[in-house]
Every structure is written in C-alpha cells, then in structure tokens.
KOLPA-79512 format. One record per atom (N, C-alpha, C): atom name; residue in three letters; x, y, z; residue number from 0; chain. Coordinates in Angstrom, 1 decimal, always signed. Example, Ala and Ser with C-alpha at 12.3 -4.5 7.8 and 13.67 -1.06 7.14 Angstrom:
2
@atom N; rest ALA; px +13.2; py -5.7; pz +7.8; nr 0; kette A
@atom CA; rest ALA; px +12.3; py -4.5; pz +7.8; nr 0; kette A
@atom C; rest ALA; px +13.2; py -3.3; pz +7.8; nr 0; kette A
@atom N; rest SER; px +12.8; py -2.2; pz +7.1; nr 1; kette A
@atom CA; rest SER; px +13.7; py -1.1; pz +7.1; nr 1; kette A
@atom C; rest SER; px +12.9; py +0.0; pz +7.9; nr 1; kette A
***
This chain:
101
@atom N; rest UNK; px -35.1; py +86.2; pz -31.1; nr 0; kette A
@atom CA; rest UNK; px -34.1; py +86.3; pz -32.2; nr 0; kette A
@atom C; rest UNK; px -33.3; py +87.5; pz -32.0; nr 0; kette A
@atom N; rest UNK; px -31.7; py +87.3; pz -32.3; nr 1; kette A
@atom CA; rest UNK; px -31.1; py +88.5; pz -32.1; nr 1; kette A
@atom C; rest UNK; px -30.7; py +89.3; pz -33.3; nr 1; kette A
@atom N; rest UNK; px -30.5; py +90.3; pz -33.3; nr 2; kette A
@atom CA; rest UNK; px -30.8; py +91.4; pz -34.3; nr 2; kette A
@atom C; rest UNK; px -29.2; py +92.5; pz -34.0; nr 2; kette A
@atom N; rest UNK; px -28.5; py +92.6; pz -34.9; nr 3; kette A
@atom CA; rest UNK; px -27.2; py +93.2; pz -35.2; nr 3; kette A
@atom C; rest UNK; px -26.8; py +94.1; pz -35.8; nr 3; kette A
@atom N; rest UNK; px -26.8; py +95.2; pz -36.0; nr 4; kette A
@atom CA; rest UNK; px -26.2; py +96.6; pz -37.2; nr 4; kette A
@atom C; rest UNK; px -24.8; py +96.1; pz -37.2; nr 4; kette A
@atom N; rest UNK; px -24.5; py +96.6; pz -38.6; nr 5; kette A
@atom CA; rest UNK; px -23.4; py +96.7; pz -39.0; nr 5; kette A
@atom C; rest UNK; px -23.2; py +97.0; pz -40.3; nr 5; kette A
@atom N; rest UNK; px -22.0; py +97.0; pz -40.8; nr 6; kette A
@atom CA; rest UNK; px -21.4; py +97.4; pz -42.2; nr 6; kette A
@atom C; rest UNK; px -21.3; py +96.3; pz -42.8; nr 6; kette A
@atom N; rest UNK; px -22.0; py +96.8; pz -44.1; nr 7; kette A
@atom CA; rest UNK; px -21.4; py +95.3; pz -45.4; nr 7; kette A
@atom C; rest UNK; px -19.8; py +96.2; pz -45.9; nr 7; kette A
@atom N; rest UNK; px -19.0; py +95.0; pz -45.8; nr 8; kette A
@atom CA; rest UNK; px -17.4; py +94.8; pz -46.2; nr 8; kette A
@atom C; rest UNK; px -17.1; py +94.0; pz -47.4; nr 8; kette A
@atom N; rest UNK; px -18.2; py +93.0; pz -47.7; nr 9; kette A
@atom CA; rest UNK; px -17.9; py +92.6; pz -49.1; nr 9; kette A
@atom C; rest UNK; px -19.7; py +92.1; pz -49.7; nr 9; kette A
@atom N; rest UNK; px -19.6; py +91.8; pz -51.1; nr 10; kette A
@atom CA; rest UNK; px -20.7; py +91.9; pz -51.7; nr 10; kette A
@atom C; rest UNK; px -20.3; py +90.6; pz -52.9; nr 10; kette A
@atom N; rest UNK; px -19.1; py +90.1; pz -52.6; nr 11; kette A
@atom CA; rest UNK; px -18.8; py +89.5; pz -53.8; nr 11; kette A
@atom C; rest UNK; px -19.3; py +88.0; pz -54.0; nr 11; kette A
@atom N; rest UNK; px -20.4; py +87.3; pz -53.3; nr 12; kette A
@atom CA; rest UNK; px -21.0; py +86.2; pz -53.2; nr 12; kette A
@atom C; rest UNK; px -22.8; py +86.6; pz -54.0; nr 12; kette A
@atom N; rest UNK; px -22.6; py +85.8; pz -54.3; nr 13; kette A
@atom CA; rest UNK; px -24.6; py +85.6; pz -55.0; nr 13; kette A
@atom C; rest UNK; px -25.0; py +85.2; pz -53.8; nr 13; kette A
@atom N; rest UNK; px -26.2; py +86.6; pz -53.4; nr 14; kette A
@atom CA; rest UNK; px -27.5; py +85.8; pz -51.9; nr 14; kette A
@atom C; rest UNK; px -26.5; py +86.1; pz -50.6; nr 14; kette A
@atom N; rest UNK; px -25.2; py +86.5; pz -50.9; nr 15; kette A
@atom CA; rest UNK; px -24.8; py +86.9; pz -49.8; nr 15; kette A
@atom C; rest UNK; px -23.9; py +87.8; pz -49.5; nr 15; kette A
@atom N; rest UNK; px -23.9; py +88.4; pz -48.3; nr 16; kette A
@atom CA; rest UNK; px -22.9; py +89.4; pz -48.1; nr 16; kette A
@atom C; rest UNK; px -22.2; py +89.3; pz -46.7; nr 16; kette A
@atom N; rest UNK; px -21.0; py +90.1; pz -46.5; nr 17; kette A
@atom CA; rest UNK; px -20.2; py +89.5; pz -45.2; nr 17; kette A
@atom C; rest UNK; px -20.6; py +90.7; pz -44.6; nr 17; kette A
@atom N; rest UNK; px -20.6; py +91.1; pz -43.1; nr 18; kette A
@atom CA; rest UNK; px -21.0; py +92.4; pz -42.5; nr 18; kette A
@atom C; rest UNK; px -20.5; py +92.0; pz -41.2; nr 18; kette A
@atom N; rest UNK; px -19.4; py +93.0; pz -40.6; nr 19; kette A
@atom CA; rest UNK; px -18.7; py +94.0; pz -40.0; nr 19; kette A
@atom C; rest UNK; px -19.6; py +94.5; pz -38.5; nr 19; kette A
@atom N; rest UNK; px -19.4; py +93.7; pz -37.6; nr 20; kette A
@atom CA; rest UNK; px -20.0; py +94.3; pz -36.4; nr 20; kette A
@atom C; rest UNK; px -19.4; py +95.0; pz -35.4; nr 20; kette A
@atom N; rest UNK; px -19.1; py +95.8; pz -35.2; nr 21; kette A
@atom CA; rest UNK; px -18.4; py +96.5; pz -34.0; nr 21; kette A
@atom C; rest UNK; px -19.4; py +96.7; pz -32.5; nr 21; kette A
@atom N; rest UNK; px -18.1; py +96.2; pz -32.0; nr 22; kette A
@atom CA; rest UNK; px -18.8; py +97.0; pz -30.3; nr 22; kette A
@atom C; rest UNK; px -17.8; py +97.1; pz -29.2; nr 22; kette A
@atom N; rest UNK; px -17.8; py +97.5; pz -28.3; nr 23; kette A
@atom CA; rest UNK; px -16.8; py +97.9; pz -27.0; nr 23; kette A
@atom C; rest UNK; px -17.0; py +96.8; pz -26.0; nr 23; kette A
@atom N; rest UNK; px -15.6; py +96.5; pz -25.8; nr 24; kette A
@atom CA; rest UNK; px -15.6; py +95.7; pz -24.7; nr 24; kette A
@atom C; rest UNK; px -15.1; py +96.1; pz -23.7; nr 24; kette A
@atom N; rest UNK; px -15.0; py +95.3; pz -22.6; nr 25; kette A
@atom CA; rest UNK; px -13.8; py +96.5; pz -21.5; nr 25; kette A
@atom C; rest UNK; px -13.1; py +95.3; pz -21.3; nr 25; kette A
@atom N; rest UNK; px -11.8; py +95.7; pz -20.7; nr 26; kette A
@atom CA; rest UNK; px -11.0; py +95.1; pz -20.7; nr 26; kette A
@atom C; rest UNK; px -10.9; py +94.3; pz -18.7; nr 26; kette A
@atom N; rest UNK; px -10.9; py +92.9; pz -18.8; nr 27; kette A
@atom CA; rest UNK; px -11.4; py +92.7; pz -17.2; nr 27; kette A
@atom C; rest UNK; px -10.7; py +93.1; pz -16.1; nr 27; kette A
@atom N; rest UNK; px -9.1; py +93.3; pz -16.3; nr 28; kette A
@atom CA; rest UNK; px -8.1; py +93.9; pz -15.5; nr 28; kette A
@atom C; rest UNK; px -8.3; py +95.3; pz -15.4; nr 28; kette A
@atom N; rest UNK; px -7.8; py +95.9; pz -16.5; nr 29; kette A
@atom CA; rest UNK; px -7.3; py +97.3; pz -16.5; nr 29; kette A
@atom C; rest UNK; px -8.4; py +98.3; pz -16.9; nr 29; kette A
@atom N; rest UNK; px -10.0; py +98.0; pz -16.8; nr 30; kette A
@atom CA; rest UNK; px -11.3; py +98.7; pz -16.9; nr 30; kette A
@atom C; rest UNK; px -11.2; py +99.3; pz -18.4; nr 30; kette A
@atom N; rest UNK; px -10.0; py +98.9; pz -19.8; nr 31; kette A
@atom CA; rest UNK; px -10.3; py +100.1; pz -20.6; nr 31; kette A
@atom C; rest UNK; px -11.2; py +99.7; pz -21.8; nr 31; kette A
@atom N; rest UNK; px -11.5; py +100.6; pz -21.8; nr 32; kette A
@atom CA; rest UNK; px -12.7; py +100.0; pz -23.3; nr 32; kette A
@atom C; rest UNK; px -11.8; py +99.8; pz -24.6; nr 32; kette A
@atom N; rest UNK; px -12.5; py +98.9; pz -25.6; nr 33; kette A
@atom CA; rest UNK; px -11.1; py +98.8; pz -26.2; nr 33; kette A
@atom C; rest UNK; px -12.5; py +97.9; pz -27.7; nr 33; kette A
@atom N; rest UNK; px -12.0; py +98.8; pz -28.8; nr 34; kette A
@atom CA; rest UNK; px -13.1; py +98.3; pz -30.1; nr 34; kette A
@atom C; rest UNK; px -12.8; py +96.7; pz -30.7; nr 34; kette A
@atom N; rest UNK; px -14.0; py +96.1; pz -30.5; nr 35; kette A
@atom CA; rest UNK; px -13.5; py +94.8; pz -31.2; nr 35; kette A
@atom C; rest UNK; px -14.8; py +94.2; pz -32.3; nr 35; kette A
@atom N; rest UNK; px -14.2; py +93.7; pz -33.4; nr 36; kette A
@atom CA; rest UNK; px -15.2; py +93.7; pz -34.6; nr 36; kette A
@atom C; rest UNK; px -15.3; py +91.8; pz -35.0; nr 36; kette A
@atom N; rest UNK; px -15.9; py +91.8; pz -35.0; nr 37; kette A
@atom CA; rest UNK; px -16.2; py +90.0; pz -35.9; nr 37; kette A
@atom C; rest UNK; px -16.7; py +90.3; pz -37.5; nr 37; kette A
@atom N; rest UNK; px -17.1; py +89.2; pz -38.2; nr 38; kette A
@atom CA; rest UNK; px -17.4; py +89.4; pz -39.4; nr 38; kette A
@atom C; rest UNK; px -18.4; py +88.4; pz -39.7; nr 38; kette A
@atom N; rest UNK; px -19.6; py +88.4; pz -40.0; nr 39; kette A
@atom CA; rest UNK; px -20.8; py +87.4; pz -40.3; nr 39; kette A
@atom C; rest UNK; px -21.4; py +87.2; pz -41.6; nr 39; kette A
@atom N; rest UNK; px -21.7; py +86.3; pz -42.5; nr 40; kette A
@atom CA; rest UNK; px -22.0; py +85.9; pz -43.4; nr 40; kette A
@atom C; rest UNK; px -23.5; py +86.2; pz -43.1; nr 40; kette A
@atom N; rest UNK; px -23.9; py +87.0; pz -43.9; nr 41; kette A
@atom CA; rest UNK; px -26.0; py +87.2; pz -44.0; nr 41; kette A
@atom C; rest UNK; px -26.1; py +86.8; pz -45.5; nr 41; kette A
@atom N; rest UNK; px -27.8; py +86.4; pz -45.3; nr 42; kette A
@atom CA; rest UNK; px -28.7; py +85.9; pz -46.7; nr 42; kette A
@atom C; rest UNK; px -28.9; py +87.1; pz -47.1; nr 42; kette A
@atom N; rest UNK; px -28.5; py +87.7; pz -48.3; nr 43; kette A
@atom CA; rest UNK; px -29.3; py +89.2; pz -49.1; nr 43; kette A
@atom C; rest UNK; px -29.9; py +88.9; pz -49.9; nr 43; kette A
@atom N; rest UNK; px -31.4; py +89.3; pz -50.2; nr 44; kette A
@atom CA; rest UNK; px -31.9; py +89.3; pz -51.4; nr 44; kette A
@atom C; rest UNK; px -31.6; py +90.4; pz -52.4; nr 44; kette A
@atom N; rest UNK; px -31.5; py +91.5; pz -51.6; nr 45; kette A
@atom CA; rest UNK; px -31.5; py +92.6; pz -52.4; nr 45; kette A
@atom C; rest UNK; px -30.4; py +93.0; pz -52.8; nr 45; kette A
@atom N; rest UNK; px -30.1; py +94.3; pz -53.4; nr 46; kette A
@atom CA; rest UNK; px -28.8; py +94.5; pz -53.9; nr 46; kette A
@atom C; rest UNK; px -28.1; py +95.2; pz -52.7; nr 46; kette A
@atom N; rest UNK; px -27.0; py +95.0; pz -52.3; nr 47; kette A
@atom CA; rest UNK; px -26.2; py +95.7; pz -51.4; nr 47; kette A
@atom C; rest UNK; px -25.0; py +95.8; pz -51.9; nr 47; kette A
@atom N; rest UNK; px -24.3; py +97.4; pz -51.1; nr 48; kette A
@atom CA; rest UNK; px -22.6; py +97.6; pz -51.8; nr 48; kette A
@atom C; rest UNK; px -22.4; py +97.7; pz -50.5; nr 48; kette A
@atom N; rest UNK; px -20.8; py +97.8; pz -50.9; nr 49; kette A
@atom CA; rest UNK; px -20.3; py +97.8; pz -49.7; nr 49; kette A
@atom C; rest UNK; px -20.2; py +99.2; pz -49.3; nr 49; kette A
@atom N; rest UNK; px -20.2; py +99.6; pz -47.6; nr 50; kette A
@atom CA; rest UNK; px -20.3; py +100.8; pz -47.6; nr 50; kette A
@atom C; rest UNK; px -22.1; py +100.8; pz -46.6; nr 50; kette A
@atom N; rest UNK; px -22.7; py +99.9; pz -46.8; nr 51; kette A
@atom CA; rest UNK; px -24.2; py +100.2; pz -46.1; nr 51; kette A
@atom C; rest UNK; px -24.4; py +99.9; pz -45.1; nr 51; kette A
@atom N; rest UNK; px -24.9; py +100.0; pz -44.3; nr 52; kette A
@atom CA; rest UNK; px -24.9; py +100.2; pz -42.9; nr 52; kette A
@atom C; rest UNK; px -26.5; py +99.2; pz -42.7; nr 52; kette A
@atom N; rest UNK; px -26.6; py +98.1; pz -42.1; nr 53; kette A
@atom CA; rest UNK; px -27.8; py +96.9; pz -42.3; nr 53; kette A
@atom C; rest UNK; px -28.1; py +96.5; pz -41.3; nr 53; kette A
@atom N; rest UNK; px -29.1; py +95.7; pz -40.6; nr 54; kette A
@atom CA; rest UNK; px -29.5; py +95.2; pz -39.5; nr 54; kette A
@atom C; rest UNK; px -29.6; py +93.6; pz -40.2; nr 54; kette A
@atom N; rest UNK; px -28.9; py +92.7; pz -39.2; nr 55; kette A
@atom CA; rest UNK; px -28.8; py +91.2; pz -39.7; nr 55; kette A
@atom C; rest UNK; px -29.9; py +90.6; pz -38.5; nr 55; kette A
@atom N; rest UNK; px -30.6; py +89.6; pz -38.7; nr 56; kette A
@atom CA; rest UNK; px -31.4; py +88.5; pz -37.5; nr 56; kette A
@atom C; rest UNK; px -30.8; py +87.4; pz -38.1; nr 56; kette A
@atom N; rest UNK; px -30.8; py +86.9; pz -37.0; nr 57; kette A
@atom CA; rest UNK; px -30.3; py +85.4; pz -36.5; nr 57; kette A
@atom C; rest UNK; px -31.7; py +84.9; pz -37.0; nr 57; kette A
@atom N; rest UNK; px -30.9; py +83.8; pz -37.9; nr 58; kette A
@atom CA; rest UNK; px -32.2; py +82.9; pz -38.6; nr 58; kette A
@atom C; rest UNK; px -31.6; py +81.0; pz -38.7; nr 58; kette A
@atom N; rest UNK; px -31.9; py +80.4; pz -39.0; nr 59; kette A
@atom CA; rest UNK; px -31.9; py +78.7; pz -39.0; nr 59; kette A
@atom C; rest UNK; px -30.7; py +78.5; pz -39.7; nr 59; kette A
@atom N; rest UNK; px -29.6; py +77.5; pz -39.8; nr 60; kette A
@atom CA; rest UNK; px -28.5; py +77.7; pz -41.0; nr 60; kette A
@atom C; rest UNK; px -29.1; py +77.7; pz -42.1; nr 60; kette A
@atom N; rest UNK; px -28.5; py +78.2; pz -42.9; nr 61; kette A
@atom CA; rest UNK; px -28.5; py +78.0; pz -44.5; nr 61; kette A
@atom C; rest UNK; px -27.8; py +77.3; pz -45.2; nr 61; kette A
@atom N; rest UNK; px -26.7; py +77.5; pz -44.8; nr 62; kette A
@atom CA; rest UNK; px -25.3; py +76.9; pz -45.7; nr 62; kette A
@atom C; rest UNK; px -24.1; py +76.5; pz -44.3; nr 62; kette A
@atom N; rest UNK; px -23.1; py +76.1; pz -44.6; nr 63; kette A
@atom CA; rest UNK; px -21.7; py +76.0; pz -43.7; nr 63; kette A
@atom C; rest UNK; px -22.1; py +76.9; pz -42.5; nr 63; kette A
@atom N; rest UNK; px -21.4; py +77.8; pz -43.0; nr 64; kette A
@atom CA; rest UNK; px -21.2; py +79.2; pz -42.8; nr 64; kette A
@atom C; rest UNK; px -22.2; py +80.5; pz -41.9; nr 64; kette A
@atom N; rest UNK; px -23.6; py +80.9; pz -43.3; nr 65; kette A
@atom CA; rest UNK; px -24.5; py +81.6; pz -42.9; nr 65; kette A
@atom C; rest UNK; px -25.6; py +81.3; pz -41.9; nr 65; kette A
@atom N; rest UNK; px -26.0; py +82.0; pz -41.1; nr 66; kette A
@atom CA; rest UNK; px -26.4; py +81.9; pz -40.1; nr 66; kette A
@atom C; rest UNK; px -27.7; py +83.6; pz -39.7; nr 66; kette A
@atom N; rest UNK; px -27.4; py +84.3; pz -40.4; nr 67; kette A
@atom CA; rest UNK; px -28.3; py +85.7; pz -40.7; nr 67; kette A
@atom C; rest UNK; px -28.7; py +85.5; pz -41.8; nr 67; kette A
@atom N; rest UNK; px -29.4; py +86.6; pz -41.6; nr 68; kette A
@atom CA; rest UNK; px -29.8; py +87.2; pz -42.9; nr 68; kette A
@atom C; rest UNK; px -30.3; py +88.6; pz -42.7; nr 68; kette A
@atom N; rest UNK; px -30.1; py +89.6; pz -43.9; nr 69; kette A
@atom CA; rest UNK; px -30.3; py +91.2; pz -44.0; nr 69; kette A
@atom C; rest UNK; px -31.9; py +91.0; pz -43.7; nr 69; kette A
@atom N; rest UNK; px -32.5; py +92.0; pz -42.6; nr 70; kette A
@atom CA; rest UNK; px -33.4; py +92.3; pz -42.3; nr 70; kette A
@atom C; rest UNK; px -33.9; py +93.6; pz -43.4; nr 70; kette A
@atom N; rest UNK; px -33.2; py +94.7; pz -43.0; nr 71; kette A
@atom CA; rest UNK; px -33.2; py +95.8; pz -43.8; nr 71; kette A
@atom C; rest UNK; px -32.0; py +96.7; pz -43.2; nr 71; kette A
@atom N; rest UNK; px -32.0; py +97.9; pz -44.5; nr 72; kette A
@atom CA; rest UNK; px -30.9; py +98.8; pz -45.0; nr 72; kette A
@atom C; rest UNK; px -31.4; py +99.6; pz -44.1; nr 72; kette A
@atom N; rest UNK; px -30.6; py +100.2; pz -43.4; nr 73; kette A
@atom CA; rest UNK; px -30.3; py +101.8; pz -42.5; nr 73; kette A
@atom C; rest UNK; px -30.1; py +102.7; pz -43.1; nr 73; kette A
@atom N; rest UNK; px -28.8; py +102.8; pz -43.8; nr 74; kette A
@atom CA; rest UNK; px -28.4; py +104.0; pz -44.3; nr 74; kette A
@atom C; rest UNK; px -27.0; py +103.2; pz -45.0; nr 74; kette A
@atom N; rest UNK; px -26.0; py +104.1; pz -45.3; nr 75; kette A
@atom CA; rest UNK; px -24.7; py +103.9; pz -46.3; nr 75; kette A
@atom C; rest UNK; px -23.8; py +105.3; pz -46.1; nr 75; kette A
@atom N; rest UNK; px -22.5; py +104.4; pz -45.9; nr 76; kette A
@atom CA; rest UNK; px -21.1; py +105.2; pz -46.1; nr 76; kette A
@atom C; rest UNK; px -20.7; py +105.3; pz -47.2; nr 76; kette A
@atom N; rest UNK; px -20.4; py +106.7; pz -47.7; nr 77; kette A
@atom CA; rest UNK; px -19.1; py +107.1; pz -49.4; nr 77; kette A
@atom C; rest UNK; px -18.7; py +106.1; pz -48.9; nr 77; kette A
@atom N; rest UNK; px -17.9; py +105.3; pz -49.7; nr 78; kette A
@atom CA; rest UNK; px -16.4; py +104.6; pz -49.7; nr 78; kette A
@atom C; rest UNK; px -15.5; py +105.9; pz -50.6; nr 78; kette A
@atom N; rest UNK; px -16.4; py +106.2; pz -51.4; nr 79; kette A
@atom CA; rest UNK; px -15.4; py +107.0; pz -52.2; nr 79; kette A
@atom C; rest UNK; px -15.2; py +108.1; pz -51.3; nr 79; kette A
@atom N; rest UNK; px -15.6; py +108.8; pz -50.6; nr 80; kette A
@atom CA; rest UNK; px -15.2; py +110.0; pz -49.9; nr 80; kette A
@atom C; rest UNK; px -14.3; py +109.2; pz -49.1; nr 80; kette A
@atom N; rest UNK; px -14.2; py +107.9; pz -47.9; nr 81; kette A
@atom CA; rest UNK; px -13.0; py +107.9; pz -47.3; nr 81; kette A
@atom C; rest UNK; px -11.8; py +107.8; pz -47.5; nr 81; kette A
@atom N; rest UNK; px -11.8; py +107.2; pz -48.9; nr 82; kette A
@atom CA; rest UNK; px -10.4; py +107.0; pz -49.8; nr 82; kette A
@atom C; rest UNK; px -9.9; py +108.5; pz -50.0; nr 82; kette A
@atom N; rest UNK; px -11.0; py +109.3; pz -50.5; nr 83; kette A
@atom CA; rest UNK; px -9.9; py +110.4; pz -50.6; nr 83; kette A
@atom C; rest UNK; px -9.6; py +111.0; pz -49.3; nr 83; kette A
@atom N; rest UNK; px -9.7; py +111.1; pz -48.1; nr 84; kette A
@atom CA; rest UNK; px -9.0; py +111.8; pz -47.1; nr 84; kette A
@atom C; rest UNK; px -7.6; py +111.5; pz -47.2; nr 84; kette A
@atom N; rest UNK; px -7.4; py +109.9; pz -47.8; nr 85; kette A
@atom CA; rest UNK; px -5.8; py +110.0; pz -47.8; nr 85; kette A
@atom C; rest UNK; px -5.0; py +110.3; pz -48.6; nr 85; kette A
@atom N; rest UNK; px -4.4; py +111.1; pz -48.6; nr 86; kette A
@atom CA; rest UNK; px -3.0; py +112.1; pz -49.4; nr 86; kette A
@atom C; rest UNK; px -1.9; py +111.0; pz -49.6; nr 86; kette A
@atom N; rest UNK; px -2.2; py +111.0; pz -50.9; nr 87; kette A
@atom CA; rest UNK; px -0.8; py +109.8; pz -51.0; nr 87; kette A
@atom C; rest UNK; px +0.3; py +110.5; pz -51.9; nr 87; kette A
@atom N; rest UNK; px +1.9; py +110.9; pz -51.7; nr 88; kette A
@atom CA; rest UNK; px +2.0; py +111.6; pz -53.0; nr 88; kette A
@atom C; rest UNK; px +1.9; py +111.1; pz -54.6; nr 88; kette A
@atom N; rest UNK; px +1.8; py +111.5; pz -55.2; nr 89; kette A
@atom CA; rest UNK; px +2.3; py +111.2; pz -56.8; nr 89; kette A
@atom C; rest UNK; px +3.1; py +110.6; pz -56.9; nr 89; kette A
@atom N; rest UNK; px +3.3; py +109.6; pz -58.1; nr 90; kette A
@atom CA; rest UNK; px +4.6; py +109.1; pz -58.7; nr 90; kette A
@atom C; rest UNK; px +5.7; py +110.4; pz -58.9; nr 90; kette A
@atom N; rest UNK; px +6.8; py +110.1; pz -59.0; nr 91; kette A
@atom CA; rest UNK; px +7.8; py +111.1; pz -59.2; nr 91; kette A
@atom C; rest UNK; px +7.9; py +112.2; pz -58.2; nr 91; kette A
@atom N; rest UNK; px +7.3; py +112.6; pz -57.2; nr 92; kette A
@atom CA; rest UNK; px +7.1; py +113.5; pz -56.3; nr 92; kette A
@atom C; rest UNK; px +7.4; py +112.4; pz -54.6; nr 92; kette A
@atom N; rest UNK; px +8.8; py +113.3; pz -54.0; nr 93; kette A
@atom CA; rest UNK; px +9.4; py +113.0; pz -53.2; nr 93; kette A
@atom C; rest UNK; px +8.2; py +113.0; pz -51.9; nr 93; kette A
@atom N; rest UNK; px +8.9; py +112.3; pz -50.5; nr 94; kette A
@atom CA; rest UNK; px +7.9; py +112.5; pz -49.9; nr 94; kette A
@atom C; rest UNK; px +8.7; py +113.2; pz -49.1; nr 94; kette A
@atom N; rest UNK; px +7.6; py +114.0; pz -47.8; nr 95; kette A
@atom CA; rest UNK; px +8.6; py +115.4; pz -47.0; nr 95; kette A
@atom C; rest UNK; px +9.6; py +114.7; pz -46.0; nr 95; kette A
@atom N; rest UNK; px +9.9; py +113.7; pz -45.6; nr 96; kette A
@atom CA; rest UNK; px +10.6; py +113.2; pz -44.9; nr 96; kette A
@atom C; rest UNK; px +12.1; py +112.8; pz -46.2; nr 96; kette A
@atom N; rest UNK; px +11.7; py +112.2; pz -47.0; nr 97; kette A
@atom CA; rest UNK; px +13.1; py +112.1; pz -47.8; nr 97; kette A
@atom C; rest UNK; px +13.5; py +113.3; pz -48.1; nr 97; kette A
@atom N; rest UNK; px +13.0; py +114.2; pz -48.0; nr 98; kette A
@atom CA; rest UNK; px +13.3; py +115.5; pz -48.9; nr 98; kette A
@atom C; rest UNK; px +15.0; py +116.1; pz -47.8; nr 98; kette A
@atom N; rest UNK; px +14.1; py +116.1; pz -46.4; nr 99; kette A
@atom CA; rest UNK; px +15.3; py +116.7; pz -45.2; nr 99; kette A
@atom C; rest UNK; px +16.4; py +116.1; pz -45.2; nr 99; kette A
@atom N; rest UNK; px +16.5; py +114.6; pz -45.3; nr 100; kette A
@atom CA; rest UNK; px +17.7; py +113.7; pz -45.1; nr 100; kette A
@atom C; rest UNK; px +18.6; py +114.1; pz -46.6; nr 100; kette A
***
C-alpha cells in the first residue's frame, strides 16, 4: 500500500478532507526540476484544519472520488502567520508605484 505526506487545503466535507501533494519532477528534455502538486480526497475521522501536514494510504474506494484515507497527523502550518507576510496597503493609502507617476 502506498503512503503520501501532504497538506490538508480544505476541510469543508464531513469524513473528508482534500490534501495537497507536492514533489519534483524533472523535466525529460531540458534536465530541470520543476514542482508539481495534485490534490486527493482522504477518509478523516478526526478533526483536521487546514494548514496540517498528514500521511494518506491508499485504501479500497469509498465513494466516486476517495480513494485514501488519513493515516496520521505529522505536524501543522500557521495559516495565520503566512497571510501576514503579505503587506497589502490600506484603504485610502496610495501604493509606491502610483505615488512617482
């Protein structure tokens, strides 16, 4: 059975969650490595947000769709800390590029 880390991206289904797999591919001409992500429907029992970091196995269908299910929890990303790295300005406050012109 194969077994997959990734990020849960959404939580908004009962018993299930979508999760975010990344990995590197290389490219067959030009050797370059280059990130490419799919997105998989897993069985959760437990409560998950988005932001956690999970190992899915390959299990029997369930539904259409699902085809995993959460093994167990690794660890977890802030969501809330990556939203604030971005500086957005304020309402009413110009941004530096209109300001020059």
């Amino acid at each position: 059975m194969r077994k997959l880390k990734g990020t849960v991206v959404s939580n908004k289904m009962q018993k299930t969650v979508v999760v975010k797999i990344d990995r590197l591919k290389m490219h067959p001409k030009y050797q370059k490595r280059f990130q490419a992500s799919k997105k998989y429907k897993a069985h959760a029992e437990g409560e998950f947000v988005v932001g956690d970091i999970v190992i899915i196995q390959e299990t029997r269908p369930l539904s259409k769709e699902k085809r995993w299910k959460v093994v167990e929890k690794v660890g977890s990303i802030n969501v809330a800390d990556v939203g604030e790295e971005l500086e957005l300005p304020a309402e009413g406050e110009e941004k530096p590029s209109e300001a020059n012109s």
